[in-house]
VMD Tcl script that draws the C-alpha trace (Angstrom):
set ca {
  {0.00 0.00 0.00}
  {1.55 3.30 -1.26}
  {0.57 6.58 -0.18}
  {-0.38 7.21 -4.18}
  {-2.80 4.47 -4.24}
  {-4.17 5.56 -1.02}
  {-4.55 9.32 -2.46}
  {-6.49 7.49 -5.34}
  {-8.51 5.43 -3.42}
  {-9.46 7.95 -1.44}
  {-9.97 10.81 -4.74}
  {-12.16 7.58 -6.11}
  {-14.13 7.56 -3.05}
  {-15.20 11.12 -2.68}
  {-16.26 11.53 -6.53}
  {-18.37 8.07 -5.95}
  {-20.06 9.43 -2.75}
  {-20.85 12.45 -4.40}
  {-22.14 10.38 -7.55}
  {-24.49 8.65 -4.90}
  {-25.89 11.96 -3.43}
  {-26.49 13.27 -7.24}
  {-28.15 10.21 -8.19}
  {-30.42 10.02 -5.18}
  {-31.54 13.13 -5.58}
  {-32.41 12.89 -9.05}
  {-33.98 9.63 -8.13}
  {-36.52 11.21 -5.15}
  {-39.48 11.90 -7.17}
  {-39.76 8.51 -7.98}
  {-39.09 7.12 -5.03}
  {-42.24 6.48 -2.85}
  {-42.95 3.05 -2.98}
  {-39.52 1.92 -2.84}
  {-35.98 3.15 -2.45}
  {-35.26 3.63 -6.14}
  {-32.13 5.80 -5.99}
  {-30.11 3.07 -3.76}
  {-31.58 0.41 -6.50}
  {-30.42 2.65 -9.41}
  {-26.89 2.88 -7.40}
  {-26.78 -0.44 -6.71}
  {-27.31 -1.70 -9.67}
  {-25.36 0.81 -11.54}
  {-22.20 0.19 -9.28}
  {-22.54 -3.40 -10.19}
  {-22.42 -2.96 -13.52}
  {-19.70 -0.57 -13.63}
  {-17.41 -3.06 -11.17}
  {-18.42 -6.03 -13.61}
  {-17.64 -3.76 -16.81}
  {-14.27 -2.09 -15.83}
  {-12.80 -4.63 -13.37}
  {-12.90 -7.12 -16.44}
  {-11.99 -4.94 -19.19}
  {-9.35 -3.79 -17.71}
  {-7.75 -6.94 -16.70}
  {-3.85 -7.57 -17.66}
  {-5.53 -10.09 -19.96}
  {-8.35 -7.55 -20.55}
  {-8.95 -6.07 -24.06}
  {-8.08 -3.01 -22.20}
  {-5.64 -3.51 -19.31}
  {-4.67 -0.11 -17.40}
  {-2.53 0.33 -14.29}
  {-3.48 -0.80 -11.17}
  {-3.63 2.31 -9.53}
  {-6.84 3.12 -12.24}
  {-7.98 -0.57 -11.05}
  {-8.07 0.77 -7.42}
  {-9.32 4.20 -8.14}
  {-12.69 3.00 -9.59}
  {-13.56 -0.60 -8.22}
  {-12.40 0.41 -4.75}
  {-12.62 4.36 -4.42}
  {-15.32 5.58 -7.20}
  {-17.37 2.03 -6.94}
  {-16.93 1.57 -2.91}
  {-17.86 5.38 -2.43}
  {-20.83 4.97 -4.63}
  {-22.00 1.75 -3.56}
  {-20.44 -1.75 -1.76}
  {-22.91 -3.55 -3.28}
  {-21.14 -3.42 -6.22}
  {-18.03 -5.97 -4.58}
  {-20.85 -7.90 -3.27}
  {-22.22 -8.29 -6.44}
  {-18.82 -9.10 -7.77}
  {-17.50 -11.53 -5.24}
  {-20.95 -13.36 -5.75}
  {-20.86 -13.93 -8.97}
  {-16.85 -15.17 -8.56}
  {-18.53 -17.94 -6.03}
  {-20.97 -18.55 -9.00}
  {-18.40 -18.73 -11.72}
  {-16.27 -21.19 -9.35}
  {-18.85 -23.78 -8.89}
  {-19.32 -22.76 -4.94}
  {-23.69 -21.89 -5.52}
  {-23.89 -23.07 -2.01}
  {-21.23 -20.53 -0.80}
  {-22.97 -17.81 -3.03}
  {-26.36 -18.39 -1.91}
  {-24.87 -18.21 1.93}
  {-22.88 -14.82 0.95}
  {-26.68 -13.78 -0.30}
  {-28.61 -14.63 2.32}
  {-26.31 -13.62 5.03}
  {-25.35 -10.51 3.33}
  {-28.81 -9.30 3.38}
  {-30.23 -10.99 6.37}
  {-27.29 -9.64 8.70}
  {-27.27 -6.32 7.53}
  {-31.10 -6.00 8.03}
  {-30.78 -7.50 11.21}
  {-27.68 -5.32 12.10}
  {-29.58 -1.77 11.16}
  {-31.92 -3.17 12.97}
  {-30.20 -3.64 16.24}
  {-28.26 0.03 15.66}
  {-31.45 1.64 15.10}
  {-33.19 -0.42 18.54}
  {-30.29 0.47 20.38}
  {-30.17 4.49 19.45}
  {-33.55 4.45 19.62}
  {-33.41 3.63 23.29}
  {-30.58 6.05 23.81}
  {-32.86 8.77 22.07}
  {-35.69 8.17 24.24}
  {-37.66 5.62 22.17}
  {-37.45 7.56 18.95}
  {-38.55 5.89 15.45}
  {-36.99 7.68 12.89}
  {-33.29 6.53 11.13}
  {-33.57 9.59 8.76}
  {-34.10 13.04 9.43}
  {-34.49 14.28 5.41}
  {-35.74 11.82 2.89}
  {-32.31 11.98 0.79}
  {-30.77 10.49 3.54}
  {-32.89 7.27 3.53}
  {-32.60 6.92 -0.36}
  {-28.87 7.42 -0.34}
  {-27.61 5.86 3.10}
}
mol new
graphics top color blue
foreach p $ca { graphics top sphere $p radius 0.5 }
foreach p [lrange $ca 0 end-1] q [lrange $ca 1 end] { graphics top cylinder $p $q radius 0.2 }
display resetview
């Protein structure tokens, strides 16, 4: 770990969180039934991760240095959404054989961290006096 690939890690980062907030916002009128801007992220990180992580493999039709590697798949891509290494590792479990192991990383994935926002929220909540809200704007639900 250099103290370059830290700077562009961290240069990644900030330009994907800011991505995020853009996109959420765009994304609030439409989001009343259900969280559309974190899908749109989501699913947009994913892609990108997928996309650029294998094109730009050293035996990628477009290989790059790995310091452009770590700027978008862990600074622009982890700023703007983890789910896109979630994604990514999944589908490496997949593309190994391991379903069982993927379907575990699924279900844990999203059954721990529901249960684990759960128990943060429960346990501010009590520290708060018993109060019910996570978010106090609506941009912050769509884009947390």
């Amino acid at each position: 770990m250099s103290f370059t690939s830290c700077l562009v890690v961290i240069l990644g980062g900030a330009i994907g969180t800011f991505l995020r907030y853009l996109v959420s916002l765009v994304a609030l009128p439409i989001s009343r039934e259900l969280p559309w801007g974190t899908i749109i992220i989501n699913i947009s990180g994913s892609f990108v991760i997928g996309l650029f992580g294998t094109l730009t493999l050293v035996s990628g039709r477009f290989p790059v240095a790995e310091n452009w590697r770590l700027f978008v798949m862990i600074g622009l891509c982890g700023g703007y959404t983890t789910f896109s290494s979630f994604s990514l590792q999944t589908l490496d479990l997949l593309r190994s054989g391991a379903t069982m192991r993927a379907a575990l990383n699924i279900g844990l994935s999203v059954l721990l961290c529901i249960a684990a926002v759960a128990l943060g929220h429960w346990i501010a909540a009590q520290l708060n006096g018993g109060a019910v809200a996570v978010a106090q704007l609506p941009i912050e639900e769509d884009a947390s």
